[in-house]
py3Dmol code that shows the C-alpha trace and the ligand (Angstrom):
import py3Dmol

protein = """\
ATOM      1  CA  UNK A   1       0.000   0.000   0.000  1.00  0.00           C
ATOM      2  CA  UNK A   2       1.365   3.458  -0.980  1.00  0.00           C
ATOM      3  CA  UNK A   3       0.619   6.696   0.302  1.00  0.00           C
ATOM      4  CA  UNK A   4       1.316   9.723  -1.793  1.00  0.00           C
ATOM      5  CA  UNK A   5       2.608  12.558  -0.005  1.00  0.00           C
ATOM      6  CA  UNK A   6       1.348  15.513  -2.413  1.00  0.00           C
ATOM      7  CA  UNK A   7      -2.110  13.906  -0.892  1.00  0.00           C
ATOM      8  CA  UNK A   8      -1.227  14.733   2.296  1.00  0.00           C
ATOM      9  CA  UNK A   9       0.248  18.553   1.908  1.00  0.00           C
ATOM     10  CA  UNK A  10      -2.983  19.986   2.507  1.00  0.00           C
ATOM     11  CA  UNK A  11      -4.141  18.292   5.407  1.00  0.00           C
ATOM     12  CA  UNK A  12      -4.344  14.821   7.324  1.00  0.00           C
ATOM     13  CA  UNK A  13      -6.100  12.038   5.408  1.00  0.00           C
ATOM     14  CA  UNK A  14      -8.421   9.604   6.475  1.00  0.00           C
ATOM     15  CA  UNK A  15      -7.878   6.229   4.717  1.00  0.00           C
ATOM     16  CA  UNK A  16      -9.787   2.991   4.273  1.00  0.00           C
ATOM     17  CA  UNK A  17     -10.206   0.145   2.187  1.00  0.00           C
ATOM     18  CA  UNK A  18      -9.378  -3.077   1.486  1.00  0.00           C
ATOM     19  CA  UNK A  19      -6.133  -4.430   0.196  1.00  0.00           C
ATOM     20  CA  UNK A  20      -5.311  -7.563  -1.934  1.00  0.00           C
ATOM     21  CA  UNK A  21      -3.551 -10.281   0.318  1.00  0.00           C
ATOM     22  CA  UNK A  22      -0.827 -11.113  -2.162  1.00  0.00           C
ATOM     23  CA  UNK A  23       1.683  -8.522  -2.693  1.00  0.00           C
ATOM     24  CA  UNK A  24       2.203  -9.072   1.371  1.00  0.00           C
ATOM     25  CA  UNK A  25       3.416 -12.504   1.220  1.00  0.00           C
ATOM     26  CA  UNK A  26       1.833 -13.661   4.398  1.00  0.00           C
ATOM     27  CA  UNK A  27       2.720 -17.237   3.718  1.00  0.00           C
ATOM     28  CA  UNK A  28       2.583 -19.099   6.825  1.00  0.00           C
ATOM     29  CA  UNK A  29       3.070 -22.843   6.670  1.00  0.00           C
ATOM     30  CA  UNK A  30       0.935 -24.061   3.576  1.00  0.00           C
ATOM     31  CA  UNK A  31      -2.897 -24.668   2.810  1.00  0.00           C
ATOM     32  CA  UNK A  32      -3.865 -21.040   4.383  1.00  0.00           C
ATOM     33  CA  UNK A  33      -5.743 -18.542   2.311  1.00  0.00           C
ATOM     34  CA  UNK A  34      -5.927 -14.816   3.251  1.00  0.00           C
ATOM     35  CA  UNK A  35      -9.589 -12.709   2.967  1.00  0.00           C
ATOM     36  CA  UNK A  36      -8.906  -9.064   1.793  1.00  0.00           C
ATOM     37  CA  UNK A  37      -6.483  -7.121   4.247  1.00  0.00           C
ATOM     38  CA  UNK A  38      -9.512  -4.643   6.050  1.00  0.00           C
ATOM     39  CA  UNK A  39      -7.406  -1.273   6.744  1.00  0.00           C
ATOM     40  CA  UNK A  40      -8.974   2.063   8.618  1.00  0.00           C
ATOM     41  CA  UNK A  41      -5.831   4.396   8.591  1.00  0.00           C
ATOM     42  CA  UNK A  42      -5.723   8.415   9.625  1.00  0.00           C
ATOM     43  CA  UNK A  43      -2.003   9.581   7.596  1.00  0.00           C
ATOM     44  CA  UNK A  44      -0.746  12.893   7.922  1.00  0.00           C
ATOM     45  CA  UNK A  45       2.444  14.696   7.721  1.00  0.00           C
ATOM     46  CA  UNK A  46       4.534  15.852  10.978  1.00  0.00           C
ATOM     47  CA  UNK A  47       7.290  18.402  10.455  1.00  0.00           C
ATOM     48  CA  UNK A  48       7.443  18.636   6.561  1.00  0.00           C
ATOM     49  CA  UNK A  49       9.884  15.631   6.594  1.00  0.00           C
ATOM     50  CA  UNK A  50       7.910  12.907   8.500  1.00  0.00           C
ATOM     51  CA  UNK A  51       4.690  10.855   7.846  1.00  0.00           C
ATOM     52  CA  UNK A  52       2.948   9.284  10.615  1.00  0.00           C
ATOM     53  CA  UNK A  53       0.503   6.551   9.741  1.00  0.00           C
ATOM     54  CA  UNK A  54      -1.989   4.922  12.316  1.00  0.00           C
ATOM     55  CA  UNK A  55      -4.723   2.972  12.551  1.00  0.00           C
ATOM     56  CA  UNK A  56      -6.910  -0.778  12.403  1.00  0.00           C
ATOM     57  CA  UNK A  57      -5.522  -3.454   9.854  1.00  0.00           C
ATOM     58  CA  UNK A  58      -8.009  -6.698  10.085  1.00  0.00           C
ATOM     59  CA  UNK A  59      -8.038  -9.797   8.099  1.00  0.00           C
ATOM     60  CA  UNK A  60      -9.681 -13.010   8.346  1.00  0.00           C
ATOM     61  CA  UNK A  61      -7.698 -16.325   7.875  1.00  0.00           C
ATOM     62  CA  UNK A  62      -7.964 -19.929   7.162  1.00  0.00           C
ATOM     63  CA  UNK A  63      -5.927 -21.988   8.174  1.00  0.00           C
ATOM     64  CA  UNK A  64      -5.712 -26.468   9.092  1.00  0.00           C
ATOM     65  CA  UNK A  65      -6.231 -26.422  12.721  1.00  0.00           C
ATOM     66  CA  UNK A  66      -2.671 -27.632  14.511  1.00  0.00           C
ATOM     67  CA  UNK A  67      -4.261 -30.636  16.510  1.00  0.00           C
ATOM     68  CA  UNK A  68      -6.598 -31.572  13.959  1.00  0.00           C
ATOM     69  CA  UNK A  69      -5.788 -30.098  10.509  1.00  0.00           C
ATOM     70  CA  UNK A  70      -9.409 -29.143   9.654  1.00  0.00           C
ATOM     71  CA  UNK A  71      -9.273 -26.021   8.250  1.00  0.00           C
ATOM     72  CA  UNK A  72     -10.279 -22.624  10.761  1.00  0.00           C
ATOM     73  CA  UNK A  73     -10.886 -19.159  10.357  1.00  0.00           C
ATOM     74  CA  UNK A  74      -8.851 -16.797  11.982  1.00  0.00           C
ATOM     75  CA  UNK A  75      -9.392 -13.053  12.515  1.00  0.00           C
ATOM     76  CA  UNK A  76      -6.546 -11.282  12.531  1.00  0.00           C
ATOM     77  CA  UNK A  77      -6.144  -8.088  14.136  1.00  0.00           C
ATOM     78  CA  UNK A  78      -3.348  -5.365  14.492  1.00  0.00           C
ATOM     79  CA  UNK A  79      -5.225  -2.608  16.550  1.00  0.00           C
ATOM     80  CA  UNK A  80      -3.004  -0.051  16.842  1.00  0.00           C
ATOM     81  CA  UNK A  81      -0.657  -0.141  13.742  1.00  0.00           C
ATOM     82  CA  UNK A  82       1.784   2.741  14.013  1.00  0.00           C
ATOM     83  CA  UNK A  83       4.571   3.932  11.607  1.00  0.00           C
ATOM     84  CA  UNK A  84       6.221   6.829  11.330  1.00  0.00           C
ATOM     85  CA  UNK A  85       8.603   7.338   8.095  1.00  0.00           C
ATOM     86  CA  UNK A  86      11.081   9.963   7.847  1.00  0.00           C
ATOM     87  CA  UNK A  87      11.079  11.268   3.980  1.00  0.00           C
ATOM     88  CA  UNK A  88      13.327  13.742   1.854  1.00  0.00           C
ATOM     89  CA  UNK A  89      12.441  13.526  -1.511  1.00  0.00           C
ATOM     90  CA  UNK A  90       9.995  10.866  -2.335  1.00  0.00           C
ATOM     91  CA  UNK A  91       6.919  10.962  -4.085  1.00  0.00           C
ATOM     92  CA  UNK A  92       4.967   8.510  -2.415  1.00  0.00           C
ATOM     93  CA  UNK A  93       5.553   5.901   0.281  1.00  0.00           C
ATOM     94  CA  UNK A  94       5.011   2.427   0.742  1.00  0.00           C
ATOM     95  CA  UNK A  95       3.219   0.951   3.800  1.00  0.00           C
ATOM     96  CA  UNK A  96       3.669  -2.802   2.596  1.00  0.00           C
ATOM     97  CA  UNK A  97       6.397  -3.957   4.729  1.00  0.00           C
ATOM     98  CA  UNK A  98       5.471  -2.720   7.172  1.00  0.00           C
ATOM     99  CA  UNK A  99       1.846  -3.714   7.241  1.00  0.00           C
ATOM    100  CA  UNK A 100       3.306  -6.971   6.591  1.00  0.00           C
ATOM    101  CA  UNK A 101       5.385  -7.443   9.585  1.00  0.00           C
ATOM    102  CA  UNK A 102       2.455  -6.096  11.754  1.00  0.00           C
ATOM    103  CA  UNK A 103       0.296  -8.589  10.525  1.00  0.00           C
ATOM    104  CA  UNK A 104       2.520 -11.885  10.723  1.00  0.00           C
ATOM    105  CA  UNK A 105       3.629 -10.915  14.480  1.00  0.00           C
ATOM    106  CA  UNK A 106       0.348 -10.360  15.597  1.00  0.00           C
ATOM    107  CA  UNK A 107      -0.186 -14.237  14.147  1.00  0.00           C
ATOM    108  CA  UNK A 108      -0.998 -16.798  16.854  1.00  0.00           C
ATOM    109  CA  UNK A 109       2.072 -19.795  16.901  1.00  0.00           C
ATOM    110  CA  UNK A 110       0.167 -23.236  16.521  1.00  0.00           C
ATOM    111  CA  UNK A 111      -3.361 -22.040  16.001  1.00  0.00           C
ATOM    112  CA  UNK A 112      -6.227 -24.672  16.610  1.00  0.00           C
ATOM    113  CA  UNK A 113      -9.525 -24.684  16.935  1.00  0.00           C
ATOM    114  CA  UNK A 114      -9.644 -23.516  20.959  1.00  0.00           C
ATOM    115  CA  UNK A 115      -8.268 -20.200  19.474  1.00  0.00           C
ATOM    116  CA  UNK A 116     -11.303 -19.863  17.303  1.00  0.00           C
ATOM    117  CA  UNK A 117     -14.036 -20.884  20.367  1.00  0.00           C
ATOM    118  CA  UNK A 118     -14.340 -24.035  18.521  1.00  0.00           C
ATOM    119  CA  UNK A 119     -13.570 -27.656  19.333  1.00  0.00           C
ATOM    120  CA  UNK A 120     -11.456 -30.152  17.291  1.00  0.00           C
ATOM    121  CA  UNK A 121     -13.656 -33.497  16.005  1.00  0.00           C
ATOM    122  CA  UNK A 122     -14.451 -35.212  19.355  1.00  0.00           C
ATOM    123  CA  UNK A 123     -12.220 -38.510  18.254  1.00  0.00           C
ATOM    124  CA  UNK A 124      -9.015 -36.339  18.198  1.00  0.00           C
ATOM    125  CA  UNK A 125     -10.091 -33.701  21.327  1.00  0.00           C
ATOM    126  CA  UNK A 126     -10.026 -37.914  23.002  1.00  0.00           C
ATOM    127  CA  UNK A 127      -6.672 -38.618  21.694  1.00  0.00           C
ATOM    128  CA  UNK A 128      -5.029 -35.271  22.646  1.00  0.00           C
ATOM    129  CA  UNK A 129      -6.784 -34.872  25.998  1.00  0.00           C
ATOM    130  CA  UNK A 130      -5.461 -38.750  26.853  1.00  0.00           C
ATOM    131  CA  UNK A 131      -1.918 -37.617  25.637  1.00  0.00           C
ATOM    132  CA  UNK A 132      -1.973 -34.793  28.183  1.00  0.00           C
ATOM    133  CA  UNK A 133      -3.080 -36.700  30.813  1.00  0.00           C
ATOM    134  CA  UNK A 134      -0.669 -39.211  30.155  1.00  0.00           C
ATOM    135  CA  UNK A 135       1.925 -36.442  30.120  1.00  0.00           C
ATOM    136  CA  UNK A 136       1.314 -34.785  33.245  1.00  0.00           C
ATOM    137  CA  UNK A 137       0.842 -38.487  35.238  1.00  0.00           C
ATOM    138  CA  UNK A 138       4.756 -38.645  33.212  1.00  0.00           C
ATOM    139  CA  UNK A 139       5.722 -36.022  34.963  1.00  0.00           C
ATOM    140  CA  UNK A 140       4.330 -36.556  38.143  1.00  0.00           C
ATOM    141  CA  UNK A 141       5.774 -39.949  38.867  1.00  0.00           C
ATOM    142  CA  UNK A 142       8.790 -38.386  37.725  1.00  0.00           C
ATOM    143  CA  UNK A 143       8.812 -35.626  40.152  1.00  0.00           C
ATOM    144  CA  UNK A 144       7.672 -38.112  43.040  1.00  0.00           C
ATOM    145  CA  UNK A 145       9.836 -40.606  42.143  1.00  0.00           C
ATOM    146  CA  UNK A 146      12.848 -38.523  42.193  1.00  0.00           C
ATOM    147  CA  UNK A 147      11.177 -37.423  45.670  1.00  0.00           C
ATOM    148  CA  UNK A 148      10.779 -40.768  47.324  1.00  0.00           C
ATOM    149  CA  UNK A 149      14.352 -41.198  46.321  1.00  0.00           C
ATOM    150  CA  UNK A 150      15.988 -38.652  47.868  1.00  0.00           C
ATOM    151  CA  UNK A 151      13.586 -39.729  51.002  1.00  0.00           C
ATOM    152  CA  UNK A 152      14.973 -43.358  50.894  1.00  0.00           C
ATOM    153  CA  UNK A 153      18.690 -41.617  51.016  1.00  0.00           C
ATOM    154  CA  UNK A 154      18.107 -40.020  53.833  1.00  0.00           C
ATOM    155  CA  UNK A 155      16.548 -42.676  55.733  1.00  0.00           C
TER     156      UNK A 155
END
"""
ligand_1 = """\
1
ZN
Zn -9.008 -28.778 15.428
"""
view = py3Dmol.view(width=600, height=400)
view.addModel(protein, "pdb")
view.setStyle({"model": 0}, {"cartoon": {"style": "trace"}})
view.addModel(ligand_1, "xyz")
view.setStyle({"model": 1}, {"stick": {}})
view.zoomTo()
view.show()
């Protein structure tokens, strides 16, 4: 997304619209499309040499669940984008990585369908809900064992 300064010379601009996913290259790890990129911006320019942009960026997308690989729908948010870019000479200037990097870090790591209020098919919510359990009883006979040990020591 570019802004044009000579746009701004006469005054703050209020922005919005919606932006075509590709040129950001959001890819995240395969079989995840991207809606439109939603964006509410207010640009305007400080000091004659600086343009501050700020506002909403939104975006909705879907992605296999990590647990169960069905695919989910993820709304991405970045509430409070922020840039400010100092300029000398340019004409016009481009939001896109920067939007971009916004976007990706506000992406959740392993996303699944408990980040979406949803639950996983009930067969594999079973199989990871017995792994956990197994996991923690792992680690608590670990932890006790190594207990009982150091309690037979010092008997
Ligand atoms: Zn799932």
């Amino acid at each position: 997304m570019k802004i044009r300064l000579a746009d701004l010379w006469d005054g703050a601009l209020d922005l919005q619209g919606q932006l075509a996913p590709e040129p950001y290259d959001l890819t995240v790890s395969g079989g995840e499309q991207w809606s439109p990129l939603t964006y509410r911006l207010h640009a305007e320019i400080l000091g004659e040499t600086e343009l501050l942009a700020r506002g909403v960026i939104t975006a909705a997308l879907t992605v296999p669940c990590a647990r169960c690989l069905e695919p989910i729908t993820l709304t991405v948010n970045v509430p409070e984008f922020t840039v400010s870019v100092p300029f000398t000479t340019e004409e016009s200037i481009d939001l896109t990585p920067m939007l971009r990097e916004d976007i990706l870090l506000s992406l959740p790591m392993a996303p699944s369908h408990s980040d979406v209020g949803g639950h996983c098919p009930p067969q594999v919510e079973k199989l990871y809900h017995a792994d956990a359990d197994r996991y923690a009883e792992q680690r608590r006979s670990e932890t006790w064992g190594a207990l009982d040990k150091l309690n037979e020591e010092r008997k």
